[in-house]
C-alpha positions as CSV (number, residue, x, y, z in Angstrom):
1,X,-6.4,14.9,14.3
2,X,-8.2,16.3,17.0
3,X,-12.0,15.1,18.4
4,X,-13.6,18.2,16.7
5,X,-11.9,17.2,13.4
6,X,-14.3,14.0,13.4
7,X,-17.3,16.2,13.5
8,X,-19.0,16.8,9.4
9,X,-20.1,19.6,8.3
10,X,-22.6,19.9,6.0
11,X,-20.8,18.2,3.1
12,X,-19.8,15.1,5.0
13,X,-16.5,15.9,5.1
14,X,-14.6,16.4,8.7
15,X,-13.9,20.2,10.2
16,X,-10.7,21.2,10.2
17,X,-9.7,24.9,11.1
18,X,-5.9,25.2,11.1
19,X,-4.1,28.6,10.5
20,X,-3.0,27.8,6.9
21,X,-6.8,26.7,6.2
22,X,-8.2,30.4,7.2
23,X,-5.5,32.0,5.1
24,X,-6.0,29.4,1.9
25,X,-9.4,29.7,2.4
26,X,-9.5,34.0,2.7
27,X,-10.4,36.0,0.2
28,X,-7.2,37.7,-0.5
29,X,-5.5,34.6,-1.5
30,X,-8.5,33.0,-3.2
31,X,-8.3,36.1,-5.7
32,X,-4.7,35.6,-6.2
33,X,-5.0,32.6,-7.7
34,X,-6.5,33.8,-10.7
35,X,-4.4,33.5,-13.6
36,X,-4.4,33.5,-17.5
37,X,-6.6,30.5,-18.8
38,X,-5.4,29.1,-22.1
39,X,-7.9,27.9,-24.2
40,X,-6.1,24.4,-24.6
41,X,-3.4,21.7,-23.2
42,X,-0.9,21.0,-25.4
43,X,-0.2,17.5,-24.0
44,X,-2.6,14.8,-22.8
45,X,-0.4,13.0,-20.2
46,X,-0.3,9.2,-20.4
47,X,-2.1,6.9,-17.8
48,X,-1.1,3.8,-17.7
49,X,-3.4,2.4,-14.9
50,X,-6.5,0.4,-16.4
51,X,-10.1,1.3,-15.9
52,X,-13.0,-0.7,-15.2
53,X,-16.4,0.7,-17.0
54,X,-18.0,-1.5,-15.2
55,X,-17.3,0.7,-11.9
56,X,-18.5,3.7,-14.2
57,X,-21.8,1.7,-14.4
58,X,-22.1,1.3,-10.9
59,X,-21.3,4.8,-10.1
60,X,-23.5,6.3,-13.2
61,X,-26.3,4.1,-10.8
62,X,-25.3,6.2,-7.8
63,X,-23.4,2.9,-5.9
64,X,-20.1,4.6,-5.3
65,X,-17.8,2.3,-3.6
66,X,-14.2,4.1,-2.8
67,X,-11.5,3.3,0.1
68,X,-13.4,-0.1,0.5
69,X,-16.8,1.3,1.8
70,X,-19.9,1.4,-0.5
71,X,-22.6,3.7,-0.3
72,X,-26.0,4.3,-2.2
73,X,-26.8,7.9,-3.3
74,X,-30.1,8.8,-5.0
75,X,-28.4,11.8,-5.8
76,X,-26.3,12.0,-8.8
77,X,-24.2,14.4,-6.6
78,X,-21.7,12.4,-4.0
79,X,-20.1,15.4,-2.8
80,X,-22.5,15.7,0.5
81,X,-22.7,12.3,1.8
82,X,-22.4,11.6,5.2
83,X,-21.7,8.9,7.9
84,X,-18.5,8.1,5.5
85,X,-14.9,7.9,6.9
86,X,-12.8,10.4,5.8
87,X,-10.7,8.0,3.6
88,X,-13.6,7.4,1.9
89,X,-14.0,11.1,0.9
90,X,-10.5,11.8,-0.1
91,X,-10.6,9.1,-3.1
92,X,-13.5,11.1,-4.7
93,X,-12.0,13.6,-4.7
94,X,-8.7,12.2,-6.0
95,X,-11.2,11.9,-9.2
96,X,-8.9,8.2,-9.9
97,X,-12.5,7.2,-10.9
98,X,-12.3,8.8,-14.3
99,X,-10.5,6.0,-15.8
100,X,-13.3,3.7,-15.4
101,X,-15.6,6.4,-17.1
102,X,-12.9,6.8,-19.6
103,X,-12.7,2.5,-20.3
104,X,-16.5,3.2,-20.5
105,X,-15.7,5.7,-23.8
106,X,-19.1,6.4,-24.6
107,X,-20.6,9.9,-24.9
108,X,-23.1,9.4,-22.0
109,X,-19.8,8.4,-20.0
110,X,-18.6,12.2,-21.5
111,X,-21.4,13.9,-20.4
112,X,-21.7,12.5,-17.0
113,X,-18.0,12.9,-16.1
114,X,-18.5,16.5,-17.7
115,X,-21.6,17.1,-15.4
116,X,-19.5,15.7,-12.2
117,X,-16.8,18.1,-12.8
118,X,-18.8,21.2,-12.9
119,X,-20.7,20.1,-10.3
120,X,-17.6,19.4,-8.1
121,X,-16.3,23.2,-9.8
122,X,-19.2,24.6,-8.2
123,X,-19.2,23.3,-4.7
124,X,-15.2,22.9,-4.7
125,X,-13.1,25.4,-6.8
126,X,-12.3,27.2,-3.6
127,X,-9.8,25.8,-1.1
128,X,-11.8,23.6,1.4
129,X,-9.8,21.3,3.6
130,X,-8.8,18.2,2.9
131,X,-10.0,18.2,-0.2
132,X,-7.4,20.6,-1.2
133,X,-4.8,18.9,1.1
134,X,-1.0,18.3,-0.8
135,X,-2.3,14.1,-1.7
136,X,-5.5,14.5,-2.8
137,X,-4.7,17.9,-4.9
138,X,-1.9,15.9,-6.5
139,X,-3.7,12.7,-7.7
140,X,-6.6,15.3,-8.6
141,X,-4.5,17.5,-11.2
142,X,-2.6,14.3,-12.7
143,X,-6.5,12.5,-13.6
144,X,-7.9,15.9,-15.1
145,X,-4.4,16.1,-17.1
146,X,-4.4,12.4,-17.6
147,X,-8.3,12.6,-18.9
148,X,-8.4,15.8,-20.6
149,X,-8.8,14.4,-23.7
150,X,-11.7,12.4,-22.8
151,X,-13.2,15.1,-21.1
152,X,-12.9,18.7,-23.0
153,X,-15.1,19.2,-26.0
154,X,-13.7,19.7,-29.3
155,X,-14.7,23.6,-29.6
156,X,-14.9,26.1,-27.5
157,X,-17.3,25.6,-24.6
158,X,-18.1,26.5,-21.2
159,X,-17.0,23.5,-20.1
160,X,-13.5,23.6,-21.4
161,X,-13.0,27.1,-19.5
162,X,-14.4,26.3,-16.6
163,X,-12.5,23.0,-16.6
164,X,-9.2,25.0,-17.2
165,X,-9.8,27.6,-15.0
166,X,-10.0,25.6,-11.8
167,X,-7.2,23.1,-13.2
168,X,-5.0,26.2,-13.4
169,X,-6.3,27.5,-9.7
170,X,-5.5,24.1,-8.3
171,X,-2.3,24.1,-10.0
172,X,-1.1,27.4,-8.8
173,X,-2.3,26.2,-5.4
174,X,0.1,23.5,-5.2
175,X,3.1,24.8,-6.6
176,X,3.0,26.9,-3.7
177,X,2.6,24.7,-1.0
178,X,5.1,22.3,-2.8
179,X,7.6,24.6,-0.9
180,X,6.1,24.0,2.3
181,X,8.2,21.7,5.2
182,X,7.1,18.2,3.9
183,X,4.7,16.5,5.8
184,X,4.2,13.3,3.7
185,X,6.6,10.2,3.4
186,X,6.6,10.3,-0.7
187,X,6.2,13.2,-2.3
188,X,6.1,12.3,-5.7
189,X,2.4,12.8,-7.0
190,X,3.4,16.5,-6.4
191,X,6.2,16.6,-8.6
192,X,4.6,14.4,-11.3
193,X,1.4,16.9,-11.0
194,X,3.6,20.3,-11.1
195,X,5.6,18.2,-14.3
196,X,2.4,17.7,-16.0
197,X,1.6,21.6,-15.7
198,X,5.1,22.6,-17.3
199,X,4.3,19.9,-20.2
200,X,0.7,20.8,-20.8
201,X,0.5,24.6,-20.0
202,X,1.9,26.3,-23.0
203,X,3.1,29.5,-20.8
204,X,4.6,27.2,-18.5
205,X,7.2,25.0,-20.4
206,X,10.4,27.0,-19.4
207,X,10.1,25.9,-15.6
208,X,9.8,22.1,-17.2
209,X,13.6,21.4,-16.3
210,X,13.4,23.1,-12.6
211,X,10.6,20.4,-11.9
212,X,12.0,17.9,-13.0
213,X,15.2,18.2,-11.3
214,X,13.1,17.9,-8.2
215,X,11.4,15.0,-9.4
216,X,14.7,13.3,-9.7
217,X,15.4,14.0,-6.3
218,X,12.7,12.7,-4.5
219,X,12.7,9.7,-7.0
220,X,16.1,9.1,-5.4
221,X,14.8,9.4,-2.0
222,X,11.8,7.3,-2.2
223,X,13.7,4.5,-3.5
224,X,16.0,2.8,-2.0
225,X,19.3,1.9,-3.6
226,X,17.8,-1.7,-3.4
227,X,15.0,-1.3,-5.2
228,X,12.3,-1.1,-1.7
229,X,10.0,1.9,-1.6
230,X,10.6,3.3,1.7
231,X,6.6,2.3,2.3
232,X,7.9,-1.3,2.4
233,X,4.2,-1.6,0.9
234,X,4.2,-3.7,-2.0
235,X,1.0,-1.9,-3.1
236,X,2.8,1.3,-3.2
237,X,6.0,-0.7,-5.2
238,X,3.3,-1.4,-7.8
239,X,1.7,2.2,-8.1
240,X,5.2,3.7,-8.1
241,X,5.9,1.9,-11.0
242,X,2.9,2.6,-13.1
243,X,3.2,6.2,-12.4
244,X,7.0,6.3,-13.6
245,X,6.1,4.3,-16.4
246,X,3.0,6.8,-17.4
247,X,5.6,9.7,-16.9
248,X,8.0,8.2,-19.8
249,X,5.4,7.3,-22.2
250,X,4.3,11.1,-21.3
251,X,7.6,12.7,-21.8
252,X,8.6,10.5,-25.0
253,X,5.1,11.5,-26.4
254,X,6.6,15.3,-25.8
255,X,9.9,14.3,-27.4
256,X,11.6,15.0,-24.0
257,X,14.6,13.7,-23.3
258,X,13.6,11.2,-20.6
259,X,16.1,11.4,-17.2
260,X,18.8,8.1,-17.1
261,X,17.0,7.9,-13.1
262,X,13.7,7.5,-13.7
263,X,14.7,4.6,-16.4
264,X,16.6,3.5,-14.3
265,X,14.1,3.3,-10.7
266,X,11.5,1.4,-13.4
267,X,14.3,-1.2,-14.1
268,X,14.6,-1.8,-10.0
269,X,11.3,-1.2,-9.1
270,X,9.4,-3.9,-11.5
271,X,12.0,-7.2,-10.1
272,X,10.8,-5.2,-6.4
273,X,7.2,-6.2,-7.5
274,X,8.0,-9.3,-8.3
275,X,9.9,-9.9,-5.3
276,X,6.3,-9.2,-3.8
277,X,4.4,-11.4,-6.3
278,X,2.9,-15.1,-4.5
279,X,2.8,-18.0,-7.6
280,X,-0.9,-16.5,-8.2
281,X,0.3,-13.3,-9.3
282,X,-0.9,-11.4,-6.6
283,X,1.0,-9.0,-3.6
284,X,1.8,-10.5,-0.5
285,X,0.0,-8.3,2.4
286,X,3.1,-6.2,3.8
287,X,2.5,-2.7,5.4
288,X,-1.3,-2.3,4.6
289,X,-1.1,-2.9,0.7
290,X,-3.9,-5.3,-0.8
291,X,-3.0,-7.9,-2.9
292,X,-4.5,-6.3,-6.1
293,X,-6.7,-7.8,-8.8
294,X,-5.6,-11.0,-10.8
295,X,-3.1,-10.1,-13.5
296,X,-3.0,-6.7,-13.2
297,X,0.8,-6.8,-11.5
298,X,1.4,-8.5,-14.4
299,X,0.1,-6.5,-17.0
300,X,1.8,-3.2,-15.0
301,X,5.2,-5.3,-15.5
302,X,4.7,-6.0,-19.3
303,X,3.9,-1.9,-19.9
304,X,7.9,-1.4,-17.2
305,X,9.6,-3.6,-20.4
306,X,11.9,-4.2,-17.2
307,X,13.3,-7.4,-17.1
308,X,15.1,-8.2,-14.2
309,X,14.7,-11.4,-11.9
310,X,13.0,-11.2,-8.1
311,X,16.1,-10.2,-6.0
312,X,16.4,-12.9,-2.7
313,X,16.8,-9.9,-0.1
314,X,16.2,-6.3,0.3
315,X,18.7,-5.2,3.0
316,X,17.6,-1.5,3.0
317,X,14.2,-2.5,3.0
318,X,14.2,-4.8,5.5
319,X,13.0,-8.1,3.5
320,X,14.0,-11.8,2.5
321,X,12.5,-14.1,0.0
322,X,12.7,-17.9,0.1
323,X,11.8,-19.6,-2.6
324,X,12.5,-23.4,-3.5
325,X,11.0,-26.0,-5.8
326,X,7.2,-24.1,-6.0
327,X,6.9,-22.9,-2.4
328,X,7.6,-19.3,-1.2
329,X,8.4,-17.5,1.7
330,X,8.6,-13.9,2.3
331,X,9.1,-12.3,5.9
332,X,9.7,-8.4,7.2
333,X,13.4,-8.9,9.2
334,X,13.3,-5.3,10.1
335,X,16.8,-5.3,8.7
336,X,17.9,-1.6,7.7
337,X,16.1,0.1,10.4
338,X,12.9,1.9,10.3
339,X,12.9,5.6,11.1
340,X,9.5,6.7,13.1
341,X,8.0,7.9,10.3
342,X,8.2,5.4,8.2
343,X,6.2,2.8,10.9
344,X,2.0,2.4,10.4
345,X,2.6,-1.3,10.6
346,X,4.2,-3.6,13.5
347,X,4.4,-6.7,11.6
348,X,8.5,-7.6,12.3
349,X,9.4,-11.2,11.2
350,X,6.0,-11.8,10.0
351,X,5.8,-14.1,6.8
352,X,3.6,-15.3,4.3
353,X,3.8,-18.8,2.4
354,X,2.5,-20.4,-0.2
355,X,2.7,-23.4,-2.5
356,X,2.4,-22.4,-6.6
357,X,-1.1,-20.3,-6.4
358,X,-2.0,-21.3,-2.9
359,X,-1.7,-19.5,-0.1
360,X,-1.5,-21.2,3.2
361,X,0.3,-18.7,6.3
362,X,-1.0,-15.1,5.4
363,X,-0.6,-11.5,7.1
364,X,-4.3,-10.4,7.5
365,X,-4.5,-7.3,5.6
366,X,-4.6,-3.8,5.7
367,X,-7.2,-1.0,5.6
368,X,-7.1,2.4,3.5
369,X,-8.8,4.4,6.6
370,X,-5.7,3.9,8.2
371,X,-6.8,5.9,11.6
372,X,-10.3,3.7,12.2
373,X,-10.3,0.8,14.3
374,X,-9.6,-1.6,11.8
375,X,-6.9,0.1,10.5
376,X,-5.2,0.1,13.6
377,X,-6.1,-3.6,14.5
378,X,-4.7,-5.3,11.6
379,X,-1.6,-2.9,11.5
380,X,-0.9,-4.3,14.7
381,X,1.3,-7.2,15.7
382,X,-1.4,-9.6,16.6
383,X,-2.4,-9.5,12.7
384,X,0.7,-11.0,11.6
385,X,2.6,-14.2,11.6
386,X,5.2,-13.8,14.3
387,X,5.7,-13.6,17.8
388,X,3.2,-11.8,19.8
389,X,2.8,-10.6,23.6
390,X,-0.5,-9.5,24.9
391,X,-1.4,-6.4,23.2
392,X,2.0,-5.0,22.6
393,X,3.1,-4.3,19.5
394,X,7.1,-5.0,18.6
395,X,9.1,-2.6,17.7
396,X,11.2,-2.4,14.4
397,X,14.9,-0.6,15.3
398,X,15.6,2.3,13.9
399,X,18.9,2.8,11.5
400,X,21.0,3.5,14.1
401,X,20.2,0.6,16.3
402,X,20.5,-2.3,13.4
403,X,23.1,-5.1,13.6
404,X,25.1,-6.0,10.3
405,X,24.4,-9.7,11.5
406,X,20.8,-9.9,12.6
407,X,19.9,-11.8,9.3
408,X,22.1,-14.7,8.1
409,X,21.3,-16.5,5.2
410,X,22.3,-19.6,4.1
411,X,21.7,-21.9,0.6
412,X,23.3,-25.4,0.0
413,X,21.4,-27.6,-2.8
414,X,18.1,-26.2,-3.3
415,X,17.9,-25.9,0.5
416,X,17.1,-22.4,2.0
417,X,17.7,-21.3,5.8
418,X,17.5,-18.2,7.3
419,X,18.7,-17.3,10.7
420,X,17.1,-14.4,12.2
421,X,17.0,-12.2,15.2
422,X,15.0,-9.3,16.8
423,X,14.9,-6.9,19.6
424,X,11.2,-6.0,19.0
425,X,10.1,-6.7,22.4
426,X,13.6,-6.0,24.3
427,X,12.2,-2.6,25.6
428,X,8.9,-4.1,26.4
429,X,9.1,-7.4,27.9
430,X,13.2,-7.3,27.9
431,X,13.8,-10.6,25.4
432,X,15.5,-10.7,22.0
433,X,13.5,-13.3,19.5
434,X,15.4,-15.2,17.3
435,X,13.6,-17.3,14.2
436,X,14.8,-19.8,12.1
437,X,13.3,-20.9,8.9
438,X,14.3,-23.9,6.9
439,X,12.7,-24.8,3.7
440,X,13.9,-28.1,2.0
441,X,14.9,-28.0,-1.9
442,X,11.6,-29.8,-3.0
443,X,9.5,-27.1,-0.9
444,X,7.4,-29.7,0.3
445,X,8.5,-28.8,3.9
446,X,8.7,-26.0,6.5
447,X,10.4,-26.0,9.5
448,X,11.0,-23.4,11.9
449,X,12.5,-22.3,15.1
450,X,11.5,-19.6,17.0
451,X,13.7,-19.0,20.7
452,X,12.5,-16.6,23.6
453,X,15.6,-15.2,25.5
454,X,14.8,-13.0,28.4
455,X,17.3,-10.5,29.1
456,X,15.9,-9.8,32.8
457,X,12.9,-11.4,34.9
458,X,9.8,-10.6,32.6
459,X,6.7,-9.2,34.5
460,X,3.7,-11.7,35.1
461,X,1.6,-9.6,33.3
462,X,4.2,-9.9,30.0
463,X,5.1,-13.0,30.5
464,X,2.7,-14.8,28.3
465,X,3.5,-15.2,24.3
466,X,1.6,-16.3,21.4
467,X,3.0,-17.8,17.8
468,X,0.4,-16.8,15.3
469,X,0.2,-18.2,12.0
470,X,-3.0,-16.7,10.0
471,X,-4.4,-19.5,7.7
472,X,-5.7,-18.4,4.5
473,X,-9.5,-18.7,4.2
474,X,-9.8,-20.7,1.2
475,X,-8.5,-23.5,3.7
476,X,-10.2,-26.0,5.1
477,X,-8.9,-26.8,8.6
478,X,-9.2,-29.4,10.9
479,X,-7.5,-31.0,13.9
480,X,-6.0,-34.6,13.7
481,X,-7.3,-37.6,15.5
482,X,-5.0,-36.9,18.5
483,X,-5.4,-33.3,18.5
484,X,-1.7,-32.3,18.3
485,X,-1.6,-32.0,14.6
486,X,-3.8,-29.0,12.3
487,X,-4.6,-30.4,8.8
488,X,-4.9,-28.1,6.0
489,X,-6.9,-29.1,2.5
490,X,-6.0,-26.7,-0.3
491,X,-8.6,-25.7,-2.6
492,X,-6.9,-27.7,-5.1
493,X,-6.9,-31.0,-3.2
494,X,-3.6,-30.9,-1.5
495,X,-2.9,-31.7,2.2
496,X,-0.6,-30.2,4.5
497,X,0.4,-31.1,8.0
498,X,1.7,-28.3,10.8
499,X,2.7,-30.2,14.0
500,X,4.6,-28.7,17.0
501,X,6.1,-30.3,20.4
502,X,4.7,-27.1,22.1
503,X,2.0,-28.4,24.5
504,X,-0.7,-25.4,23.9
505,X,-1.4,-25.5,20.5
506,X,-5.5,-24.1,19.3
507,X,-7.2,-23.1,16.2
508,X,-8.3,-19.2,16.8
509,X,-10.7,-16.8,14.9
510,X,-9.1,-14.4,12.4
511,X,-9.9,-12.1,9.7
512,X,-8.3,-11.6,6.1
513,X,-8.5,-8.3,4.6
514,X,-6.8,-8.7,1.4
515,X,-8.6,-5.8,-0.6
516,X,-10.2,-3.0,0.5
517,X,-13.7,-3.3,2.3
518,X,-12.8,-7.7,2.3
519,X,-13.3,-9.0,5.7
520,X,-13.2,-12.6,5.3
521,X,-13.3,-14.8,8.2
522,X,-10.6,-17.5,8.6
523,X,-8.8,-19.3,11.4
524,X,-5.2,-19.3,13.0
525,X,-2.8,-21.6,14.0
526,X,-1.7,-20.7,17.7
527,X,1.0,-22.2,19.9
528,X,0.8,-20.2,23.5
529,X,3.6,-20.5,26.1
530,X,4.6,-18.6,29.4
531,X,7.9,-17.1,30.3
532,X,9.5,-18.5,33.6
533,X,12.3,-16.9,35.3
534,X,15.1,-15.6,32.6
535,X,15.0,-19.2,31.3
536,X,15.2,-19.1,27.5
537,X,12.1,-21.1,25.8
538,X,12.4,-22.4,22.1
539,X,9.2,-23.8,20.1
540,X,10.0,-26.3,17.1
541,X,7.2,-26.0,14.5
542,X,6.9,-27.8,10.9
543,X,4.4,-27.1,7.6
544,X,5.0,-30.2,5.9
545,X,2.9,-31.3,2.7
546,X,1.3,-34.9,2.8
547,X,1.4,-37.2,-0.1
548,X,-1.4,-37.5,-2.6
């Protein structure tokens, strides 16, 4: 995005002036976009995603709070608010807020979505951009197909053909641009959108199998034959799986035959989620997902009816989970590559832990304004628990560049080790990092291992590294008597013990962003050393729990 891009207009949303946005936005091409409007949808498509009418409230009150950043309007109208990221924007108009109005139910909800809409027709039914970009046009057909029901009136209104007409504009729209180069990672909000059309528009159903053979397709390509999203966000595991899941109780609603690979991606995707799920329920913090709300993983899962078991390892994806007695441990190995598109976050061999529902070593977060200043700052290394240098962010290898034996695992009684290497800094600071991990069969212990091996003389500058291990902020944290030890009290009452022989070893400042617009303030763990010479330096570190 360029400078001027950053600039609002007068609705608060950013310029852009591209050559595709003068042609969308002509008048030519506005007029051909008019089609025949029918008078009614012959499906309501399926949502599985719960609402919350008490966001409706807060909204109906003019408190809209989207892509973590709240904001007081005395207008009922949001469209035109300023000083708001761009992020921010986009989720209103994705319109994913008329679930809450929908769990709400009640006919003032009606009539206040209903004004919203026409209000939004009025200012928006003409290409504007961003708000008609590929993402947010997608999620914004699916929620007006999705809520249709709720929304049209029961005869013929102005409502309902004004609410149909632009629904068919925007439709037409992007089934055009759906055969556009790609430009996004996951396409498949666009397919389920044009799918929806074919199943609702009653001129429309004879294109329903051409769609959804493309559906298939980029199903296939988003998932990974091991079940990872190629996100390697376990948010986006989760919303993956509620939109396939909404798809087959939409297509069995239209008695049509339901394709063998989208039951089949909901029975890998739901054990992917729970590979992802911590003993409270919630997501581990991997590639800028939030942890979600308590139980609603769980209550996604129930709606999959997949069964399956957490896998141990996703080698595609580029992830291994420890688990023994009640403690957990799930790291990023980098293992299967990463292509350059695929990377936002620089977290390689970062891992969480936890103890049944406690979390003790976290990742700090993620942000939905991906391109501010916090987005960028927790995507970097530094926000992680691995090995950091300076500024510098590792690098994960791409497929090409991945060794078959970079991650070695090993189980013998309960016990779990994992053996792992990485060349995340090699172009950088010229060093492979190996980590070790080790937890015992009762899970009442930790140990790891982490060796520095310099390849060639590192710079002065680059020659100073930091362990980080971000402590959860429900934590208390103290240092022992002789300073050398940290002790951790668990909400509930437990103790735990992290000692190291590394001689610098200091409680740091940190910040936990676990849903959007959360910044809580917590401390890390970190052990500092300096490079000297090609001389390879290992730290020995332990998390061990004390007795009651």
């Amino acid at each position: 995005m360029t400078a001027a891009a950053n600039l609002p207009n007068e609705g608060g949303i950013p310029k852009r002036r591209t050559v595709l946005d003068i042609i969308f936005s002509s008048g030519p091409y506005q007029a051909s976009l008019k089609s025949r409007v029918p008078k009614r949808l012959s499906l309501v498509p399926v949502d599985v995603f719960p609402g919350d009418s008490d966001r409706a409230d807060n909204i109906f009150q003019g408190h809209f709070d989207f892509a973590g950043h709240e904001f007081f309007l005395a207008s009922p109208e949001p469209w035109h608010a300023e000083g708001q990221p761009l992020a921010w924007h986009r989720e209103l108009h994705e319109f994913g807020w008329l679930r809450d109005f929908s769990a709400n139910g009640s006919e003032a909800a009606k009539r206040h979505s209903r004004a919203l809409i026409l209000s939004w027709i009025s200012h928006f039914e003409t290409y504007v951009p961003y708000v008609w970009d590929e993402d947010v046009l997608s999620q914004r057909i699916i929620n007006w197909f999705c809520y249709s029901g709720f929304l049209m009136e029961r005869e013929d209104s102005d409502f309902n053909f004004r609410f149909l007409r632009s629904l068919r504009r925007q439709y037409l729209h992007l089934s055009r641009i759906s055969k556009r180069k790609p430009l996004l990672q996951d396409r498949f909000c666009l397919w389920q959108a044009l799918l929806y059309g074919t199943l609702c528009f009653p001129d429309l159903q004879k294109q329903t199998d051409k769609i959804m053979a493309s559906l298939e397709t980029e199903v296939g390509r988003v998932v990974m034959t091991d079940g990872c999203h190629i996100s390697r966000n376990p948010e986006h595991h989760l919303m993956l799986l509620g939109r396939l899941v909404g798809l087959r109780n939409t297509l069995m609603a239209a008695n049509v035959i339901v394709p063998i690979i989208l039951n089949n991606t909901i029975d890998r995707l739901a054990p992917a989620v729970r590979f992802f799920q911590h003993g409270d329920g919630r997501l581990a913090l991997f590639n800028g997902g939030s942890q979600m709300d308590e139980g609603y993983c769980d209550m996604l899962l129930s709606q999959s009816d997949a069964t399956g078991r957490a896998p141990h390892r996703f080698p595609q994806g580029g992830f291994e989970r420890l688990k023994a007695g009640r403690a957990l441990l799930i790291i990023e190995t980098g293992e299967g590559g990463r292509t350059k598109h695929d990377l936002r976050h620089s977290g390689l061999l970062g891992f969480e832990f936890s103890y049944a529902r406690e979390r003790l070593i976290v990742n700090c977060g993620g942000s939905r304004d991906l391109d501010s200043s916090w987005g960028r700052a927790l995507a970097s290394t530094a926000a992680h628990s691995t090995l950091g240098f300076d500024n510098l962010n590792a690098d994960f290898p791409t497929s090409q560049e991945v060794e078959q034996s970079a991650v070695v695992r090993n189980e013998e009684e309960g016990n779990v080790w994992l053996d792992l290497e990485s060349s995340g800094y090699l172009s950088s600071v010229g060093l492979r990092h190996r980590r070790r991990l080790f937890i015992d069969a009762s899970g009442l212990a930790l140990r790891g291992e982490d060796q520095l091996i310099p390849e060639r003389q590192p710079s002065t500058r680059r020659s100073r590294f930091t362990l980080r291990f971000h402590l959860h902020p429900d934590l208390s944290i103290s240092r022992s008597a002789g300073g050398k030890n940290i002790l951790i009290r668990t909400p509930s009452g437990s103790g735990w013990k992290f000692l190291t022989g590394a001689p610098l070893l200091t409680l740091e400042e940190s910040v936990y962003c676990s849903v959007p617009g959360e910044r809580r303030h917590n401390q890390q763990i970190v052990i500092a050393g300096q490079l000297e010479n090609e001389n390879p330096v290992l730290v020995k570190w332990a998390l061990t729990r004390l007795s009651e």
